[in-house]
C-alpha positions as CSV (number, residue, x, y, z in Angstrom):
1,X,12.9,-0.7,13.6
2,X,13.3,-3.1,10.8
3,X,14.3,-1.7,7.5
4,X,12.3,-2.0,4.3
5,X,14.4,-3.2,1.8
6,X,13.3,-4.9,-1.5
7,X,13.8,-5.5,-4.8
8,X,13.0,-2.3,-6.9
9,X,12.5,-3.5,-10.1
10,X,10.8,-6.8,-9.1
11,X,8.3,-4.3,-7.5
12,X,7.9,-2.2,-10.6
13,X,7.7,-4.7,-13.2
14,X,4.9,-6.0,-11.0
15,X,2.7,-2.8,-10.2
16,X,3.1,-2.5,-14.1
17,X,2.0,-5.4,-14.7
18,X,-1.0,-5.1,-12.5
19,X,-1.9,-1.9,-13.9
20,X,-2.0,-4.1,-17.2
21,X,-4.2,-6.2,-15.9
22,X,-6.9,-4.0,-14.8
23,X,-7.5,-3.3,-18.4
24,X,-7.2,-6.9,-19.5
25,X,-9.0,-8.8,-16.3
26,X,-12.5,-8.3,-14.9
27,X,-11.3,-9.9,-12.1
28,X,-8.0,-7.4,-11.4
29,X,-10.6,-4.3,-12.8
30,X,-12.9,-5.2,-9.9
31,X,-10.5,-5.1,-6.8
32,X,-9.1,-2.3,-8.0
33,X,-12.7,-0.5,-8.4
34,X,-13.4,-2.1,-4.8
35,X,-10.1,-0.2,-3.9
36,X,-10.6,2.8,-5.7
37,X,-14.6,2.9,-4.0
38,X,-12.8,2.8,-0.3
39,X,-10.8,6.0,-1.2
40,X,-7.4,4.3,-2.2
41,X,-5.5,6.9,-4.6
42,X,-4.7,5.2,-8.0
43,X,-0.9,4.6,-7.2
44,X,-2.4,2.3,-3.6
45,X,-4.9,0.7,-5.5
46,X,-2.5,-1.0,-8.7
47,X,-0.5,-2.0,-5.4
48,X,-3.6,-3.8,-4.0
49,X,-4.0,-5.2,-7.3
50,X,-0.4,-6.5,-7.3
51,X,-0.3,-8.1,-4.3
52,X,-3.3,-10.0,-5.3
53,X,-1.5,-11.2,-8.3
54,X,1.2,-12.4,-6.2
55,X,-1.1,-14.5,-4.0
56,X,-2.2,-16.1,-7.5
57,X,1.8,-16.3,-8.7
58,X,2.6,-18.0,-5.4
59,X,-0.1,-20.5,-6.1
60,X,1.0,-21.4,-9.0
61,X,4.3,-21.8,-8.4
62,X,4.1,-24.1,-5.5
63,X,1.4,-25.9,-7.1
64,X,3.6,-26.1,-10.0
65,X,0.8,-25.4,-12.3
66,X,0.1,-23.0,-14.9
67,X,-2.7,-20.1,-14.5
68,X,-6.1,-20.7,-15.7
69,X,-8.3,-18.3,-15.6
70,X,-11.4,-21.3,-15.9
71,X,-10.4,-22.4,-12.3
72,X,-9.8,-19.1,-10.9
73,X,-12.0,-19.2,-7.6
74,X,-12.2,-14.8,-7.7
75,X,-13.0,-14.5,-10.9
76,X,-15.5,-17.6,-11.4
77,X,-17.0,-15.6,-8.0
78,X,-17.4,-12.4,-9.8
79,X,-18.8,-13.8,-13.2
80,X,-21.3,-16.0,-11.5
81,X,-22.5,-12.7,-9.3
């Protein structure tokens, strides 16, 4: 069984800053409602969150391009619906 390690405060400064978001994004507010609708518990659902951020991060950074919320294929999905 492989262990679980990872960096701890990496993990918390990002669950905090995905629990930020959720106030701040309609995008990040909607996966976690999605989440919170499919019975996650809050703590579950900032995690979902999080690692949705981290798929955007990631793109970023190898694309070496800053976020922009304009071009943002989830969010431009949810504001045209």
């Amino acid at each position: 069984m492989a262990s679980r390690v990872c960096d701890k405060q990496l993990r918390s400064a990002l669950v905090d800053f995905a629990q930020d978001s959720v106030k701040a994004s309609p995008w990040a507010r909607d996966i976690y409602d999605r989440a919170r609708s499919r019975g996650c518990r809050h703590p579950h659902a900032v995690r979902i969150v999080a690692r949705a951020w981290v798929r955007v991060i990631w793109r970023c950074w190898t694309q070496g391009v800053p976020y922009d919320p304009t071009i943002h294929g989830g969010l431009n999905k949810l504001v045209a619906a």
